[in-house]
N, C-alpha and C positions, 0 to 999 in steps of 0.2 A: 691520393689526389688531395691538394690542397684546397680550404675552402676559399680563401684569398693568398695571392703572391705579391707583396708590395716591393716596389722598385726605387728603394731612395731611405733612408734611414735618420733623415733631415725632422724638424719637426712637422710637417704633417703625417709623413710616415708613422713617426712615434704615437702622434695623437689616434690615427688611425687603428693601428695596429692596438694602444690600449685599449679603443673602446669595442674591437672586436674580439681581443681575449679576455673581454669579462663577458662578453655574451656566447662563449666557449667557442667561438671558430677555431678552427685550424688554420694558422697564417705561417707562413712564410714569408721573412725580412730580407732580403738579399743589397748589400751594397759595396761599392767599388774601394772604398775608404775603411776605417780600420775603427777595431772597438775604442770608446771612450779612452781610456786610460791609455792608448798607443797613440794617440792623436799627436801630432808637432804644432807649434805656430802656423808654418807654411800651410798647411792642410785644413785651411783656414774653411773649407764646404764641405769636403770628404769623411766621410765616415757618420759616428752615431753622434746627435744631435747638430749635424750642419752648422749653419751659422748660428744654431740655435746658443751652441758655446761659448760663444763672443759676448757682446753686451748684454744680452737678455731683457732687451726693452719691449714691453708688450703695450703695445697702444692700443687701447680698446675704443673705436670707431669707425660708424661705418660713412665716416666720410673720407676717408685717405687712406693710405699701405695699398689701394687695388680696388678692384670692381666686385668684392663680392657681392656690395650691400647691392647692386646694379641685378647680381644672378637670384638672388634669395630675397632681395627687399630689406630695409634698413633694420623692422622686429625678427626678422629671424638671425640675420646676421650679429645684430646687440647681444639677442639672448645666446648663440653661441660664444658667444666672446664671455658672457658670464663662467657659462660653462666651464671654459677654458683657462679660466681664472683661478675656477675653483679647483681643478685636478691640478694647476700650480701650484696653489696652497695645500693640496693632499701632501705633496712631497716637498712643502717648505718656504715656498715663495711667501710664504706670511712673516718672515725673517725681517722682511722688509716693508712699511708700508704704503700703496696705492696712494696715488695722488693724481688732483684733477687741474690741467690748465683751463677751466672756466674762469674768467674776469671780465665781471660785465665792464666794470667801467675802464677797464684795458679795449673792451672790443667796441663800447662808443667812440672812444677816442682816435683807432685805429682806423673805423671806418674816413672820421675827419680830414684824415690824410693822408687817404687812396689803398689804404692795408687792409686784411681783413685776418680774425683771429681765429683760430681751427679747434674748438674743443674736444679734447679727448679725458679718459682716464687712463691715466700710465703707472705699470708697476716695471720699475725697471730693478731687474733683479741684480745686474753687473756680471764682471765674466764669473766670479769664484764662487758666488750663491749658483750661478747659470749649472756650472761643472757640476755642482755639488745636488743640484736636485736632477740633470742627468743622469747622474749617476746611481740616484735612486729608482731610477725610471727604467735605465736598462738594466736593473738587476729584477726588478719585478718582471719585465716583458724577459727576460731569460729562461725563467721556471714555467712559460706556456708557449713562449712562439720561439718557431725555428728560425735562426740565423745562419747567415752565410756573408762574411767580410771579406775583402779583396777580392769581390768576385762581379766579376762582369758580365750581362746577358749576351751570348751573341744573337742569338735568335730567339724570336716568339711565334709559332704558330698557329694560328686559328684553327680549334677542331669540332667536332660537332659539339662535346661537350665540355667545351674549356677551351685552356692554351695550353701547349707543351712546350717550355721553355729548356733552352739549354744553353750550358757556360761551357768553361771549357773542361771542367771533372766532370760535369753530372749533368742529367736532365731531367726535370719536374713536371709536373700536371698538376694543374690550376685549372678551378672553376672560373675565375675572376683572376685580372691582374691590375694594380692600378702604379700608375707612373706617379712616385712623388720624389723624381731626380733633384729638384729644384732648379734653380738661373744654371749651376757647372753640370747637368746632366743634359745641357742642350743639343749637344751635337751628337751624341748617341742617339739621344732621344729622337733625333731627325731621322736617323738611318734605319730608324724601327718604324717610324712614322711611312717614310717613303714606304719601305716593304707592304707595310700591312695594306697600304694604297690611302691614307691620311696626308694631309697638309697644315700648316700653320701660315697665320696669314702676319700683319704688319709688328712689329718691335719698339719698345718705347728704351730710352737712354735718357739717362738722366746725367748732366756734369752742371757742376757746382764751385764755388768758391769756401775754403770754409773762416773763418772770421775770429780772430783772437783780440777781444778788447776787454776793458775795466769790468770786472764784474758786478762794481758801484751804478755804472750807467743804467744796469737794468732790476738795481735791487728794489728800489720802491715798488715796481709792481708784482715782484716776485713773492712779495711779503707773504701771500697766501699760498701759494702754489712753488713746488721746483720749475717749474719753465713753462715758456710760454711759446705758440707756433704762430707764425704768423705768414699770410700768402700776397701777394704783390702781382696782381693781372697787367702784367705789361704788354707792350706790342709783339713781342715775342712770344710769349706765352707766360703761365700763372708759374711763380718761380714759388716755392714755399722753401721754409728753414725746416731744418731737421736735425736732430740729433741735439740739443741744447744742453750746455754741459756746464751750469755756473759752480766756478770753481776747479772746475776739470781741467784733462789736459789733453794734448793733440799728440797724437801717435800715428805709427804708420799703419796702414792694411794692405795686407796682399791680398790681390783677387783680379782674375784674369788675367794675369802673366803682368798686372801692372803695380806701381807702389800709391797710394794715394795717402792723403791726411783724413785722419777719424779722430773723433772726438772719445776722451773715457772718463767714464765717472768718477769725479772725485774719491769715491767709496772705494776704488783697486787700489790707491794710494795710502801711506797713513798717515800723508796729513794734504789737505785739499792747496789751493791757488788762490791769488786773488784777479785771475782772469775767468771769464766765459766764453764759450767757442759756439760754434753751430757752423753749419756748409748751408747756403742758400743756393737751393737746387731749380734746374731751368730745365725741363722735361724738353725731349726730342723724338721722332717718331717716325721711324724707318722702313722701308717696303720688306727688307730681308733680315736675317740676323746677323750674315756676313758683312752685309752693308753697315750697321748698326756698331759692330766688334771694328771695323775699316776706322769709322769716325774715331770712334774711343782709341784704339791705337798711334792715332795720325795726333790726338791732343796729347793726350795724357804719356806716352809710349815716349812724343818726343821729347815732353818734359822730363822723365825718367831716365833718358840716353842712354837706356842698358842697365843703369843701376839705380838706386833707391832716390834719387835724386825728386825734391819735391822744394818749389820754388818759393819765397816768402814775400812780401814789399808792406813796405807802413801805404797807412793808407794817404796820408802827406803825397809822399811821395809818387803814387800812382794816379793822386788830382793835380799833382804838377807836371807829371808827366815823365818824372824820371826814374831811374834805375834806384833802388835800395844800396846803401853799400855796407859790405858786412861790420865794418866798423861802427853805422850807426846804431842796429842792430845791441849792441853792448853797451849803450848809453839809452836805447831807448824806454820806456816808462812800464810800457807793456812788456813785461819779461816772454819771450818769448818760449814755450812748455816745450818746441820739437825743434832740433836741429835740422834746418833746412836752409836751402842756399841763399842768399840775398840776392834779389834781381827786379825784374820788373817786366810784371804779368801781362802788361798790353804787347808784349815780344813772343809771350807765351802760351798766353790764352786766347781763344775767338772775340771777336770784337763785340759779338750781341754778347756775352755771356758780361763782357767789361759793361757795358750799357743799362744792362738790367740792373747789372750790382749797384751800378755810382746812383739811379734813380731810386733803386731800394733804399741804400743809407741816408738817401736824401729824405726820404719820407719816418726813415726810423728815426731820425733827428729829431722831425718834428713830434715824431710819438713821444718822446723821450723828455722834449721842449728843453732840447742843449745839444751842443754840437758836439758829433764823435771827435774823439782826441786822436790829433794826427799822428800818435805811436800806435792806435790799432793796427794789428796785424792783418794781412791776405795771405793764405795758400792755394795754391795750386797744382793739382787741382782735384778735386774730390770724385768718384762716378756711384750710379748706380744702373747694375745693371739687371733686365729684364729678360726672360723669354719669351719669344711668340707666343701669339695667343693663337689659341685652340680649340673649336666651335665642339662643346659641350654642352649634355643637357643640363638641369637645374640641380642633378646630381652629380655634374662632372661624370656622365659616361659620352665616351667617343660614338664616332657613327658605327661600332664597332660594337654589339653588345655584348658587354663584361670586361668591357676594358675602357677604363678610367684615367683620370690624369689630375691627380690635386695640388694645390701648394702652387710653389712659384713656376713650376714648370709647365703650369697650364695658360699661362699668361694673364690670370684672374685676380691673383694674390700678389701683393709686394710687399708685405711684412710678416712678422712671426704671429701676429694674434690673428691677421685672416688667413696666414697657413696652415698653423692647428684647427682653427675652425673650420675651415674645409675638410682637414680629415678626420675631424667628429660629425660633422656634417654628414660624409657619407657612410662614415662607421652605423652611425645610427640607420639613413637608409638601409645599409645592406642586412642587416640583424633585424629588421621587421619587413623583409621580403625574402625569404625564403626561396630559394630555386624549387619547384615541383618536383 
């Protein structure tokens, strides 16, 4: 029998699982997705390190990425984030150095003109540092915990002393199981849920615009810091920027059978831009998760029409009202980093999300004290997506004792730095309580 069986090989799994194979549990990793070095583009959540693979932005705060600071309180959630910092840097992440967007007199000024600026500490490691301390991570966790790739739970049983799990070769016994599927482990995760007699209650979505202009516009305050966040409480709701990438460039992501634009660190490249990108995200808030995946298909799904298809417009053109046409595009100022279609986003996008935007840029104007230049770029359209939330205790156990649910698939977490620190969070519980 196993002392823990984790369900998801994503970073909280990893985090998890390290800090209970230094406290010598017996773990068991089980995940549907393939080892590190098998991984494709497409398989953009599946397998070992999740999206941990991708950008490797860790934003150390507990005021944004999720609710933990809300489950644990803002000093416990800071100092696990330290933590989590620090076992980054055990295998590497010091390659690169930590940076803070605090700027007092960016966040005076912001205030002035109805903004407000989001301080974090962010190390953002990029995908090829990401890979590369993965990759150190699952060769240590190989020489103490058991693994199981391409493998899928079909059942979990309650029993008096544990759960007996079974796939379709084998089946296990487990003291403890904890869910760390993440957001693409959702719908399994339901069918396990229903069984056991569990629920999850409302879904947040988030869709976005994301934003290609001069990277001059925002260097003066950039002088100290790489980037800066900033959130806009409109009638709609608190739209915030994410992902800021000066210098970088916009690529596509697959996730959820959709194509969207993402930003990448100038650092994948070997030589940077002279644009910066960000997606200014407008949070949404769903009874169901079908409901939720309904909406994001109905936007996003029909701007992709089956294929990769992801739509562009200057921004001239979308305060005048018109269509982009690909011709201007190729004269425009702002070089455009992704091929995407020329058109025009008030055909394509929801009309709050156009609303939020045009009052947003209107207030970054005046942060900025100059008018954006009417060759910035719009794409459309960006998501993020969530799992239902999941009534757990302060240590992420369900109503179900010894079964757990951390990271994004408990609906608490929405980034990588309160992912892993929820599964140091409860590594550490579970190693200073002991089952009798």
């Amino acid at each position: 029998m196993y002392d823990v069986t984790i369900i998801g090989a994503g970073i909280a799994g990893i985090f998890l699982a390290h800090e209970l194979m230094e406290q010598g549990q017996t773990v068991l990793l089980i995940d549907a997705g393939k080892p590190l070095a098998q991984r494709t583009k497409r398989e953009s959540y599946l397998g070992f390190g999740g999206l941990g693979k991708s950008e490797g932005k860790y934003n150390y705060s507990a005021g944004f990425g999720g609710e933990l600071a809300e489950k644990l309180g803002a000093e416990t959630t800071l100092r696990l984030m330290q933590q989590v910092d620090a076992l980054l840097c055990r295998y590497g992440a010091d390659e690169v150095a930590s940076y803070s967007t605090s700027n007092p007199v960016l966040a005076d000024r912001a205030k002035v003109v109805g903004l407000e600026t989001i301080e974090t500490t962010v190390r953002h490691l990029g995908t090829a540092l990401s890979e590369r301390i993965l990759r150190r991570l699952e060769a240590v966790l190989h020489e103490h915990v058991i693994f199981r790739f391409e493998t899928s739970v079909a059942t979990i049983e309650q029993q008096a002393d544990g759960f007996l799990l079974t796939t379709e070769h084998e089946t296990f016994s487990s003291q403890r199981v904890v869910f760390a599927t993440g957001r693409s482990g959702t719908a399994w995760m339901q069918e396990q849920l229903r069984a056991l007699g569990l629920a999850q209650s409302k879904t947040r979505l988030d869709l976005g615009i994301r934003i290609e202009m001069e990277e001059t516009a925002f260097r003066t305050f950039l002088q100290d810091t790489f980037e800066t966040k900033l959130a806009y409480a409109s009638a709609a709701g608190t739209a915030v920027t994410y992902c800021m990438n000066p210098k970088g460039r916009i690529i596509r992501k697959h996730q959820e059978g959709l194509i969207m634009p993402d930003g990448q660190n100038f650092r994948e490249q070997d030589s940077g831009t002279t644009n910066l990108n960000f997606t200014l995200f407008l949070p949404r808030y769903f009874a169901t998760l079908e409901e939720a995946n309904h909406y994001a298909a109905s936007v996003i799904g029909q701007i992709n029409q089956g294929t990769d298809r992801i739509v562009v417009q200057r921004l001239g053109d979308l305060r005048a009202g018109r269509s982009t046409q690909s011709g201007a595009l190729a004269e425009n100022k702002v070089r455009p980093t992704l091929a995407a279609t020329a058109g025009n986003l008030i055909e394509e996008v929801p009309g709050t999300d156009i609303t939020v935007l045009l009052e947003f840029l209107e207030r970054l104007e005046q942060l900025l004290d100059a008018p954006l230049s009417n060759d910035t770029l719009l794409y459309g359209m960006d998501g993020k997506f969530y799992a239902p939330m999941l009534s757990t205790s302060v240590t992420f156990e369900t109503d179900i004792p010894g079964l757990y649910a951390i990271g994004d698939c408990s609906g608490v977490t929405h980034s990588l730095s309160q992912a892993a620190a929820s599964g140091l969070h409860l590594g550490q519980h579970l190693t200073q309580k002991q089952p009798s």
